[in-house]
ROTIPA-543425 format. One record per residue (C-alpha): residue in three letters; chain; x negated, y, z. Coordinates in nm, 4 decimals. Each point is the difference from the previous one (the first is absolute). Layout:
ROTIPA-543425
<r><res>ALA</res><chain>A</chain><X>X</X><Y>Y</Y><Z>Z</Z></r>
...
***
This chain:
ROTIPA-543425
<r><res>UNK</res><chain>A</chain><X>2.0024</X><Y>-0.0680</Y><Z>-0.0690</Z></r>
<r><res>UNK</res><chain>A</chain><X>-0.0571</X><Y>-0.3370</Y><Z>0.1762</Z></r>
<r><res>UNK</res><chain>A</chain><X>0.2290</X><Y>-0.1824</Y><Z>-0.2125</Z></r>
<r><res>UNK</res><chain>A</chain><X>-0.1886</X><Y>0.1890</Y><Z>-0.2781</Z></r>
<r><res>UNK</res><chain>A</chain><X>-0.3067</X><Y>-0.1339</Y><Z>0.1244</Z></r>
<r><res>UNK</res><chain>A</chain><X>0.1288</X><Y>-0.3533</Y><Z>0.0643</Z></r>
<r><res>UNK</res><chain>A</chain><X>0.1147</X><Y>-0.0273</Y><Z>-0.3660</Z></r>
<r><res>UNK</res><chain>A</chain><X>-0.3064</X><Y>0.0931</Y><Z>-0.1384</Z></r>
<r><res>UNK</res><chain>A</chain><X>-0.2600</X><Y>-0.2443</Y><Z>0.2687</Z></r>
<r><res>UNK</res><chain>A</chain><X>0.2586</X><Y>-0.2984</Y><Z>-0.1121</Z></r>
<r><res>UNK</res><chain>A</chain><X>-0.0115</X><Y>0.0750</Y><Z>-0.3958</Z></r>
<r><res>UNK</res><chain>A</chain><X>-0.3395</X><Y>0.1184</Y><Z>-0.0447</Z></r>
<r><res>UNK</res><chain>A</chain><X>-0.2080</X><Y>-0.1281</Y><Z>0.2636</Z></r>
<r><res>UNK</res><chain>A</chain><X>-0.0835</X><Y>-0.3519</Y><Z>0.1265</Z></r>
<r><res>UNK</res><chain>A</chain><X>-0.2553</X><Y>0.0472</Y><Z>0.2879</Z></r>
<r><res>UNK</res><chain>A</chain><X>-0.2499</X><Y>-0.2855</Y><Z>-0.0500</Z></r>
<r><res>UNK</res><chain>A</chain><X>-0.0984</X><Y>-0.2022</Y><Z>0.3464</Z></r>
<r><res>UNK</res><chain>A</chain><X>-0.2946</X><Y>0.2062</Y><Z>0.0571</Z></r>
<r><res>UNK</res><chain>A</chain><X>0.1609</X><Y>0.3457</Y><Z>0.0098</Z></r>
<r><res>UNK</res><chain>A</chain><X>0.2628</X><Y>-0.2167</Y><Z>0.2293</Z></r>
<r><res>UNK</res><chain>A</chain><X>-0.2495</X><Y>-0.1223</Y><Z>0.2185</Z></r>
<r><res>UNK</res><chain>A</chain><X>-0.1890</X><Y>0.3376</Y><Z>-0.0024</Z></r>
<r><res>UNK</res><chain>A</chain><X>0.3645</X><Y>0.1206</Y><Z>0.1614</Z></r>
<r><res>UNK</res><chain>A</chain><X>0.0161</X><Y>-0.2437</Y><Z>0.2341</Z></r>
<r><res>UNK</res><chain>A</chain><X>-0.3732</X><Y>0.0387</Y><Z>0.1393</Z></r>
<r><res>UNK</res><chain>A</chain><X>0.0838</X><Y>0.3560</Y><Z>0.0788</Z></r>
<r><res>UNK</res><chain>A</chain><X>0.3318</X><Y>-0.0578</Y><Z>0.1932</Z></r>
<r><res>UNK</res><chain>A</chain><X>-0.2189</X><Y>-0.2948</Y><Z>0.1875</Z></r>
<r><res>UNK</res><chain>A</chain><X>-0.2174</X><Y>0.2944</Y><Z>0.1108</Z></r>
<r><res>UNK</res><chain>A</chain><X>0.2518</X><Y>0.2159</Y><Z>0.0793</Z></r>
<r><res>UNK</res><chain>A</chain><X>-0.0808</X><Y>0.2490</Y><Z>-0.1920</Z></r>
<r><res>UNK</res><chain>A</chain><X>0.2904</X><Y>0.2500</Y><Z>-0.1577</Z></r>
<r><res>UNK</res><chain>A</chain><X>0.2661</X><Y>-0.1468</Y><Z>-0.2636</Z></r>
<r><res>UNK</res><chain>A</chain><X>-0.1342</X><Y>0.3050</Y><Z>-0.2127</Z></r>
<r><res>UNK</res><chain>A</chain><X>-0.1804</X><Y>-0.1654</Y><Z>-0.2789</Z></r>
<r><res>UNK</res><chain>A</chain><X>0.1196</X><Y>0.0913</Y><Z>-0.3595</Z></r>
<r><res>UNK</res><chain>A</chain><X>0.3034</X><Y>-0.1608</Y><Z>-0.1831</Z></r>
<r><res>UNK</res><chain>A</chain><X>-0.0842</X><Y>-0.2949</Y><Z>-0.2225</Z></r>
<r><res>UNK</res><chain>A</chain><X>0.1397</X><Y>0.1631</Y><Z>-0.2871</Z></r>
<r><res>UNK</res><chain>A</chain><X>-0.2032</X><Y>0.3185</Y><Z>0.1230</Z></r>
<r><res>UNK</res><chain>A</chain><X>-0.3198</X><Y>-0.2085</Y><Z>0.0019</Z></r>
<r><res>UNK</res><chain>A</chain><X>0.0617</X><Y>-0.1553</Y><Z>-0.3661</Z></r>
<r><res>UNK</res><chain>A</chain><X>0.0130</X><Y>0.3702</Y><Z>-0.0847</Z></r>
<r><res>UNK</res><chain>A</chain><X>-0.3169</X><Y>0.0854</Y><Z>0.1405</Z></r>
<r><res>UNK</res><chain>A</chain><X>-0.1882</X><Y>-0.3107</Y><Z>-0.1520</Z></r>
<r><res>UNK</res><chain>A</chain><X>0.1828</X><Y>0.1041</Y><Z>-0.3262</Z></r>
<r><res>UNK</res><chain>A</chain><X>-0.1650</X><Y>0.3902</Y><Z>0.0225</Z></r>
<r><res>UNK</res><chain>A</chain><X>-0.2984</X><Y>-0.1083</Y><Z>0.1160</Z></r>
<r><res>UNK</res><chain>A</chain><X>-0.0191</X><Y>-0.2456</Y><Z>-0.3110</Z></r>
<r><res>UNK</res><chain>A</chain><X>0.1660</X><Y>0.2236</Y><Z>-0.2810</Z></r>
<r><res>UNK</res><chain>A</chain><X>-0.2726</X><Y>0.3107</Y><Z>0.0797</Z></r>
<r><res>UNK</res><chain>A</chain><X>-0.3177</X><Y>-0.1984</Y><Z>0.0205</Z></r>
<r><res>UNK</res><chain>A</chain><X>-0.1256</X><Y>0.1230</Y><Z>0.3242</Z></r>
<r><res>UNK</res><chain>A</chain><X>-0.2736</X><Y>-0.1687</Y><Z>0.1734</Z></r>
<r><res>UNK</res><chain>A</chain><X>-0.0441</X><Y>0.1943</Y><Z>0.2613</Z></r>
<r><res>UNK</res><chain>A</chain><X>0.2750</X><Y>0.0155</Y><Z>0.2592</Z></r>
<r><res>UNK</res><chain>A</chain><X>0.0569</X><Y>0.2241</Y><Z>0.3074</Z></r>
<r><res>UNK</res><chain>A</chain><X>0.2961</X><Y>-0.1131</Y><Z>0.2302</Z></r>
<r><res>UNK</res><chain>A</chain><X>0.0984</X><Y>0.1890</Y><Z>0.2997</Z></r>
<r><res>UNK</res><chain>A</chain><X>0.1518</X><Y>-0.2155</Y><Z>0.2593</Z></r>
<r><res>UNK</res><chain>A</chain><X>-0.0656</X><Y>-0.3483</Y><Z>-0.0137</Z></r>
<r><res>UNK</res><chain>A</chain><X>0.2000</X><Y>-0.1582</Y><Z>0.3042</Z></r>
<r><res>UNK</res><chain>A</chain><X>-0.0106</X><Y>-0.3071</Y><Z>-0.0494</Z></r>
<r><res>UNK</res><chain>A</chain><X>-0.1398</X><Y>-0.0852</Y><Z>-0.3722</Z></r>
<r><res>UNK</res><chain>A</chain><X>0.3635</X><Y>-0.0192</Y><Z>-0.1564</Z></r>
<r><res>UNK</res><chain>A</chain><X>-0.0997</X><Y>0.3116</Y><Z>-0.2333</Z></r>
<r><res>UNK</res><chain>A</chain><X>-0.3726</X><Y>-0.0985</Y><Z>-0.0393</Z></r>
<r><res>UNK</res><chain>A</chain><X>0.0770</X><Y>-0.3567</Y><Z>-0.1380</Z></r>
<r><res>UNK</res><chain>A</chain><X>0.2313</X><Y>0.1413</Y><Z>-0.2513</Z></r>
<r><res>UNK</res><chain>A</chain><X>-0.1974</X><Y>0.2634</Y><Z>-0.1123</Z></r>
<r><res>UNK</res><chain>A</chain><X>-0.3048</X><Y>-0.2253</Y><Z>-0.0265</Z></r>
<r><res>UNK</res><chain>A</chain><X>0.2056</X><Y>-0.2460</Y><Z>-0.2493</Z></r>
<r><res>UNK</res><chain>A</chain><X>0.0381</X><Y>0.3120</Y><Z>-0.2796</Z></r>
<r><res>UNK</res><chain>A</chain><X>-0.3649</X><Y>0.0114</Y><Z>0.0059</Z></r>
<r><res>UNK</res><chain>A</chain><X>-0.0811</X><Y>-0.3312</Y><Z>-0.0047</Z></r>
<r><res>UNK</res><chain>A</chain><X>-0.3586</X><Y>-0.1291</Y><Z>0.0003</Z></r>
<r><res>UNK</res><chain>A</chain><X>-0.2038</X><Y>0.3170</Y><Z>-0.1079</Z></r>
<r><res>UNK</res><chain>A</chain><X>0.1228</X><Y>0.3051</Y><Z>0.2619</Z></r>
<r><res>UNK</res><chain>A</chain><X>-0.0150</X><Y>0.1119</Y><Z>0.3283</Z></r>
<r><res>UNK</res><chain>A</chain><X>0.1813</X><Y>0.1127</Y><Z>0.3338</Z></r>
<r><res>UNK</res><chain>A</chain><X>-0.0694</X><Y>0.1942</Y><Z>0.2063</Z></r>
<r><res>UNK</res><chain>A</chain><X>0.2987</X><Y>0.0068</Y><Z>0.3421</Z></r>
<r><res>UNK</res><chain>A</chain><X>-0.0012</X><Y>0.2759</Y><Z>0.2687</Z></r>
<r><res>UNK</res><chain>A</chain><X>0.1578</X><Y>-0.1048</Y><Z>0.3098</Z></r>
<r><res>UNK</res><chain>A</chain><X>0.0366</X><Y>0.1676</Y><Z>0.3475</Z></r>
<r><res>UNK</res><chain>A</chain><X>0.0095</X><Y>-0.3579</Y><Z>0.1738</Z></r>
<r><res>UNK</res><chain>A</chain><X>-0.2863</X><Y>-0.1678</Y><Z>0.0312</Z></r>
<r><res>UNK</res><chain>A</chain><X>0.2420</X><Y>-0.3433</Y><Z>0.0803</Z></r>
<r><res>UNK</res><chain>A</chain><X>0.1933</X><Y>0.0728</Y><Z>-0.3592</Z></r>
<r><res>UNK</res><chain>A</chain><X>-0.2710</X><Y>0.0489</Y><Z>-0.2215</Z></r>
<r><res>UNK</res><chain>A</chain><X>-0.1112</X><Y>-0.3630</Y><Z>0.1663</Z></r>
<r><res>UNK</res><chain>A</chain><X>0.3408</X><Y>-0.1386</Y><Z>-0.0933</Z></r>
<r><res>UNK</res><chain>A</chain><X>-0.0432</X><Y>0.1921</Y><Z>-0.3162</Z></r>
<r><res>UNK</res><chain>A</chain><X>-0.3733</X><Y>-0.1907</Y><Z>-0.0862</Z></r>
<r><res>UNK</res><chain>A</chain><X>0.1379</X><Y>-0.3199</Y><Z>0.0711</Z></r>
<r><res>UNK</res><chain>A</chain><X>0.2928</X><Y>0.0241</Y><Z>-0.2218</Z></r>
<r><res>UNK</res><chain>A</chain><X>-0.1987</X><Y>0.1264</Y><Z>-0.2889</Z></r>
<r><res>UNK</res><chain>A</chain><X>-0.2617</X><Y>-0.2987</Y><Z>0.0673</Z></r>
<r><res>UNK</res><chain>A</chain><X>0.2482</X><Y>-0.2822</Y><Z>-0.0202</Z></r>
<r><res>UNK</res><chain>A</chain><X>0.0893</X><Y>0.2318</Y><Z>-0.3084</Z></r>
<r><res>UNK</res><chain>A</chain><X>-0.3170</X><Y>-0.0428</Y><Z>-0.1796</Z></r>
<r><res>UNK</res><chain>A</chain><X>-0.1073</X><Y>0.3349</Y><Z>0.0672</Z></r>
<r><res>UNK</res><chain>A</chain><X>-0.2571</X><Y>-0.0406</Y><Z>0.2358</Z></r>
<r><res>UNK</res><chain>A</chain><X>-0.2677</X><Y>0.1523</Y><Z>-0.1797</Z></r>
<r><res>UNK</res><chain>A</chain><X>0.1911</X><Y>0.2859</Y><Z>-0.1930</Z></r>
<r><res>UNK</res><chain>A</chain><X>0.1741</X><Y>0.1508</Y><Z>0.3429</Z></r>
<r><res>UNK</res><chain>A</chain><X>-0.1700</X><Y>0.2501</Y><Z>0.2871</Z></r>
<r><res>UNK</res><chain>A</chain><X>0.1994</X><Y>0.1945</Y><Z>0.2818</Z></r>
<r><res>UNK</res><chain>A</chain><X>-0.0962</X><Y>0.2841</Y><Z>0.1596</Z></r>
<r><res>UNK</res><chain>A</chain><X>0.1337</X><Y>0.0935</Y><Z>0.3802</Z></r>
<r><res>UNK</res><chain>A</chain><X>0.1208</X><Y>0.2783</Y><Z>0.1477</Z></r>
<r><res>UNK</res><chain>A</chain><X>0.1529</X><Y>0.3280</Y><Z>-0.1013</Z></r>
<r><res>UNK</res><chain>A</chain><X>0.1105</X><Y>0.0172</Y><Z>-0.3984</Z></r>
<r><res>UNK</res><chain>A</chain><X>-0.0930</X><Y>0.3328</Y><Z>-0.0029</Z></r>
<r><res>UNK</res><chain>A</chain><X>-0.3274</X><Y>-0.0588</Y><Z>0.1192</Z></r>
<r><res>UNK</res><chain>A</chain><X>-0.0989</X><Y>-0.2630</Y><Z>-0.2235</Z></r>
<r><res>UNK</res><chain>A</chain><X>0.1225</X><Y>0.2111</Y><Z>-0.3003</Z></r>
<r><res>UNK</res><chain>A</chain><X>-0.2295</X><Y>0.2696</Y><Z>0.1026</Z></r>
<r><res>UNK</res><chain>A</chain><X>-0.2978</X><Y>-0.2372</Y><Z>0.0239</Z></r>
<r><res>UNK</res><chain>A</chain><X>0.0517</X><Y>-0.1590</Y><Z>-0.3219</Z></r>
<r><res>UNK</res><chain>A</chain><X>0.0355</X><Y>0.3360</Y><Z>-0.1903</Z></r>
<r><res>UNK</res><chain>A</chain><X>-0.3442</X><Y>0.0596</Y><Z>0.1606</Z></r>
<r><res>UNK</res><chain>A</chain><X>-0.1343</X><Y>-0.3147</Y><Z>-0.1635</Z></r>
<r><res>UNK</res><chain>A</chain><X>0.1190</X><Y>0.1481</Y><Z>-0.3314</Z></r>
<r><res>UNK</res><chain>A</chain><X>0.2529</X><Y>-0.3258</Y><Z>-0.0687</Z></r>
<r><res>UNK</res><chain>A</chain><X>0.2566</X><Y>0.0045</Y><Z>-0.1975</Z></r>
<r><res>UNK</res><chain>A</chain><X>0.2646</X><Y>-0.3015</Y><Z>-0.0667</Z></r>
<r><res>UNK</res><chain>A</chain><X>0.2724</X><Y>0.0131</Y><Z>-0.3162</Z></r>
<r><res>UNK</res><chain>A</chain><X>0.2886</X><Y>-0.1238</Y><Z>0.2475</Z></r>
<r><res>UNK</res><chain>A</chain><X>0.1717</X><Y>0.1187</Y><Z>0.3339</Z></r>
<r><res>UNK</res><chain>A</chain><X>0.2526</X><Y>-0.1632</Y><Z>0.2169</Z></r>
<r><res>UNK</res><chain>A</chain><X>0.1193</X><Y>0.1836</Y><Z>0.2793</Z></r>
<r><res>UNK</res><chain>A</chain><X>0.2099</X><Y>-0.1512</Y><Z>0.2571</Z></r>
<r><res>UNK</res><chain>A</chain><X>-0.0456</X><Y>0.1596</Y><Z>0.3765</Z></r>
<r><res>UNK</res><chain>A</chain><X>0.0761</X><Y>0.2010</Y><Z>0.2185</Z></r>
<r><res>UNK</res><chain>A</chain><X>0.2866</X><Y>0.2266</Y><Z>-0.1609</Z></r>
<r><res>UNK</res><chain>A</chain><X>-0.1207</X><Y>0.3787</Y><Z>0.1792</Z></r>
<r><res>UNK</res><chain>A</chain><X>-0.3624</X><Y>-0.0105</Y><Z>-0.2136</Z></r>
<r><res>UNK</res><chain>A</chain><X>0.1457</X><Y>-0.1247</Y><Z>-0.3436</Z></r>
<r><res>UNK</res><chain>A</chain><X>-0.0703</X><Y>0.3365</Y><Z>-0.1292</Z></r>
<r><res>UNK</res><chain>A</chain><X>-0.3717</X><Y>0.0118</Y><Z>0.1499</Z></r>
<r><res>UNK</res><chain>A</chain><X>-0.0404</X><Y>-0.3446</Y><Z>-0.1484</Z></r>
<r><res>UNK</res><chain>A</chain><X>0.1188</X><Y>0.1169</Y><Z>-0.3846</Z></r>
<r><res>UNK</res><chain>A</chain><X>-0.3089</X><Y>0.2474</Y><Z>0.0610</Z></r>
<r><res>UNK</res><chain>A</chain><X>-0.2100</X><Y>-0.2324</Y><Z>0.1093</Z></r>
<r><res>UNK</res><chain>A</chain><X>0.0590</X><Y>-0.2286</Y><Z>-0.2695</Z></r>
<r><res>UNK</res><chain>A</chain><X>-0.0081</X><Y>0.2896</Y><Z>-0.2932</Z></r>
<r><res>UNK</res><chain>A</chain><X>-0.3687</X><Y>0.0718</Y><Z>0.1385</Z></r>
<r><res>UNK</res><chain>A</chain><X>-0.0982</X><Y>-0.3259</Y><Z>-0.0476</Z></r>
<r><res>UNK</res><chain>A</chain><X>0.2492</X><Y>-0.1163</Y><Z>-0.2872</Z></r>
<r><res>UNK</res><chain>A</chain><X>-0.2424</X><Y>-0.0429</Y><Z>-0.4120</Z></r>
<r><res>UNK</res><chain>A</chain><X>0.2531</X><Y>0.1681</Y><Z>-0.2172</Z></r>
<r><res>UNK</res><chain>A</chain><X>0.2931</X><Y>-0.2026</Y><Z>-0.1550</Z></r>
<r><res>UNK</res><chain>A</chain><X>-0.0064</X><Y>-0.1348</Y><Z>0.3715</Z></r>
<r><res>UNK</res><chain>A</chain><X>0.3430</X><Y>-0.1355</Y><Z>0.1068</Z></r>
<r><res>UNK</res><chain>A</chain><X>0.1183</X><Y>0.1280</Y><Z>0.3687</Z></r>
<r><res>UNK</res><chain>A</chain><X>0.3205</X><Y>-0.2682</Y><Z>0.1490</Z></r>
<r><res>UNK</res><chain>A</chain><X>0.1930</X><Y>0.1382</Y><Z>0.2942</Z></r>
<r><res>UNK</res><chain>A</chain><X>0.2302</X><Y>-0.2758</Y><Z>0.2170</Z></r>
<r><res>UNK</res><chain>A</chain><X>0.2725</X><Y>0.1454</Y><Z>0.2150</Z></r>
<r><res>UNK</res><chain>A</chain><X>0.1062</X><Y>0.3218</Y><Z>-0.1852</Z></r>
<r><res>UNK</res><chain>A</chain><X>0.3776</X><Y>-0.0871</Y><Z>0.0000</Z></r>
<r><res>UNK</res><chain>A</chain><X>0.0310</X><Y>-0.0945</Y><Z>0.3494</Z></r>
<r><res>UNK</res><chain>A</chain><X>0.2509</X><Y>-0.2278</Y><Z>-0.0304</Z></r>
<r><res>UNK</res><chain>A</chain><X>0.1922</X><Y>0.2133</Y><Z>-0.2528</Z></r>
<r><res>UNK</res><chain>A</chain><X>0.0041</X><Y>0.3095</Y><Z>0.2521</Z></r>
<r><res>UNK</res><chain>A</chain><X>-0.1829</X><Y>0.2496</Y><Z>-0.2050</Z></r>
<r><res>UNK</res><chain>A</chain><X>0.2865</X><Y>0.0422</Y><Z>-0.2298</Z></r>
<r><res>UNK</res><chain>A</chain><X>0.3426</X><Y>-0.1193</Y><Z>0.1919</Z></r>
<r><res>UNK</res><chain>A</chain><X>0.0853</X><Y>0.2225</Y><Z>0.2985</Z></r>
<r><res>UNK</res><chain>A</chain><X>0.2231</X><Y>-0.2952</Y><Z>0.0691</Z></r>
<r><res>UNK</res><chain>A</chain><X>-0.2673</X><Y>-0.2548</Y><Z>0.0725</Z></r>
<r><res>UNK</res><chain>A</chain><X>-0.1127</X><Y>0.0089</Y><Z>0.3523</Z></r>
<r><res>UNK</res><chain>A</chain><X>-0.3363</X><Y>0.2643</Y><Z>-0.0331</Z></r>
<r><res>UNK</res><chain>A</chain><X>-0.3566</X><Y>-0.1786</Y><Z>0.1527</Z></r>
<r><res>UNK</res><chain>A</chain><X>-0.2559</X><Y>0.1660</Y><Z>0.1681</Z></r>
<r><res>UNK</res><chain>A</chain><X>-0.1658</X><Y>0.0510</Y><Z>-0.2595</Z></r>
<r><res>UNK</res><chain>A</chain><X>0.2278</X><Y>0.0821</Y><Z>-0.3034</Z></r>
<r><res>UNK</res><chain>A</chain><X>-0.0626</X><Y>0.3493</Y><Z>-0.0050</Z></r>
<r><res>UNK</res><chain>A</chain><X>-0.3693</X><Y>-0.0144</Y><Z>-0.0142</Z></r>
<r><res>UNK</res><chain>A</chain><X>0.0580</X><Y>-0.2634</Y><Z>-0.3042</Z></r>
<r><res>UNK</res><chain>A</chain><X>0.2450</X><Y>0.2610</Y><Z>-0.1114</Z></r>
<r><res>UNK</res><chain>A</chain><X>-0.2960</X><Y>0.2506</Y><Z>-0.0221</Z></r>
<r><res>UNK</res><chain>A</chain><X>-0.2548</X><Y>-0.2674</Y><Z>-0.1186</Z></r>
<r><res>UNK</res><chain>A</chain><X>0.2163</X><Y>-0.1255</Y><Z>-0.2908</Z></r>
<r><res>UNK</res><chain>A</chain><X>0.0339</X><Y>0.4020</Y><Z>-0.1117</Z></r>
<r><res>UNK</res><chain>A</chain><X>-0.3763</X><Y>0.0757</Y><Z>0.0207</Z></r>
<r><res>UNK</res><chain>A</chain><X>-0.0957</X><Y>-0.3071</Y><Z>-0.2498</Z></r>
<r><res>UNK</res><chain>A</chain><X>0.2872</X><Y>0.1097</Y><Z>-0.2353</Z></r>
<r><res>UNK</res><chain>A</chain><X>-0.1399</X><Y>0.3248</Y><Z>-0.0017</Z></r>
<r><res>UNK</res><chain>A</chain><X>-0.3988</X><Y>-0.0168</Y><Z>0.0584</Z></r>
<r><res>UNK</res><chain>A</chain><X>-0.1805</X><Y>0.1011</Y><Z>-0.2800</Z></r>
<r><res>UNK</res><chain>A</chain><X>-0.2358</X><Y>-0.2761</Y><Z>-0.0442</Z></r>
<r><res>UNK</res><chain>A</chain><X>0.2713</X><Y>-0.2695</Y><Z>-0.0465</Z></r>
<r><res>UNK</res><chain>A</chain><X>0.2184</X><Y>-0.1835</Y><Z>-0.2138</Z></r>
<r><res>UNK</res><chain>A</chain><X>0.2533</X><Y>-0.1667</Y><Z>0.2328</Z></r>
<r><res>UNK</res><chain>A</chain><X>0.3510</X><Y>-0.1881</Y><Z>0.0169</Z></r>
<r><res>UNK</res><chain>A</chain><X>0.1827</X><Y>-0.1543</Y><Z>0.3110</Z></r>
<r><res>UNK</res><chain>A</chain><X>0.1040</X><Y>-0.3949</Y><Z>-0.0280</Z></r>
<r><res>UNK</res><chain>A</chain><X>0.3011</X><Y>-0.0887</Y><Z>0.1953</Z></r>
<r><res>UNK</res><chain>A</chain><X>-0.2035</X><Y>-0.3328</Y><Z>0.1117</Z></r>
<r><res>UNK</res><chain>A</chain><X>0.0172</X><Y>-0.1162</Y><Z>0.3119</Z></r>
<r><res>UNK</res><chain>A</chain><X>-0.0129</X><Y>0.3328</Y><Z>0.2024</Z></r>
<r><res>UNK</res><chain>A</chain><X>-0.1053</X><Y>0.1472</Y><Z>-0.2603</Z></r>
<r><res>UNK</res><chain>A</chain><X>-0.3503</X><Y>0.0689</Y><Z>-0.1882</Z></r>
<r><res>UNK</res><chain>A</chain><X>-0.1657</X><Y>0.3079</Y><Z>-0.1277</Z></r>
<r><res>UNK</res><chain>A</chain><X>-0.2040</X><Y>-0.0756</Y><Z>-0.2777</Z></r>
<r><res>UNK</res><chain>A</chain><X>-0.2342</X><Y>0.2951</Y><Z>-0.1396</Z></r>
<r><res>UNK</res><chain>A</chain><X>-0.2365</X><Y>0.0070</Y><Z>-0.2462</Z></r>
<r><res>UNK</res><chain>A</chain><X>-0.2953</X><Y>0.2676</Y><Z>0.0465</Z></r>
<r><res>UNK</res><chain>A</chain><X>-0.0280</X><Y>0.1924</Y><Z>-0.3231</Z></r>
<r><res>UNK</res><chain>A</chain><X>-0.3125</X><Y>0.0282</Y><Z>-0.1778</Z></r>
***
């Protein structure tokens, strides 16, 4: 899988020195080494950009790796909207999206995902793009979160679900969380309200389209 991986970052992706020095900013503030693949991040500029969504929902900024990439498929016209438990990440985050150009097209809200999904289904918002990439135990709480909120057509990415190619070979070294992405990956194949398909990118991405 990481040779996989490799191959496809060297033949289909050149990250550009911003992305590069958006990497580097968030090692300098030792943050995690968990931002998305470059070849993962094309991919989400690329979905973002081929469905027309404007308004974007991501779960789990960290550091603005995600954000900056997701930003790019939308270009001058949408918005995004980050949910981060650290108050210190989503500042990273803002001030990787500002040397972006994003200043003005980016907000963060702190503290509990959950939480701010509840409040924003009591504003009666609704976005027609989700990225969720957090803590692994609520990924299923987060799909609901995101279905309340999602306009229909609305695309719903998941990062993670392969964990490191555990969910399907016994032989791979199982992660804390592979059965719970285990579960996760069968509830979006099955849920009623979706269209989905798994992309062996990166660690994999969900990618679900709410059905009309």
């Amino acid at each position: 899988m990481k040779k996989i991986n490799e191959y496809i970052d060297e033949t289909f992706t050149k990250e550009d020195e911003l992305l590069q020095e958006v990497r580097y900013y968030i090692a300098e503030k030792e943050m995690p080494a968990i931002s998305v693949s470059p070849s993962a991040g094309k991919c989400l500029t690329m979905l973002v950009r081929m469905t027309g969504a404007k308004r974007v929902l991501e779960i789990g900024a960290l550091g603005g790796y995600s954000g900056v990439c997701l930003a790019r498929g939308f270009g001058a016209e949408g918005e995004l909207l980050s949910l981060e438990l650290e108050k210190s990440y989503a500042q990273v985050a803002k001030e990787n999206l500002t040397k972006a150009g994003f200043e003005d097209q980016v907000s963060h809200l702190t503290g509990p995902a959950l939480e701010s999904l509840d409040w924003l289904n009591e504003q009666q918002d609704s976005f027609d793009f989700f990225f969720i990439d957090a803590d692994k135990d609520n990924y299923e709480n987060y799909l609901e979160g995101c279905l309340r909120l999602a306009r229909p057509g609305a695309v719903i990415v998941a990062d993670n679900v392969l964990a490191r190619g555990s969910v399907a070979d016994e032989e791979i070294e199982a992660r804390k969380y592979t059965e719970t992405m285990r579960d996760f990956n069968k509830k979006v194949a099955e849920h009623p309200r979706l269209e989905s398909m798994l992309l062996p990118i990166g660690d994999g991405f969900t990618v679900s389209r709410v059905k009309k």
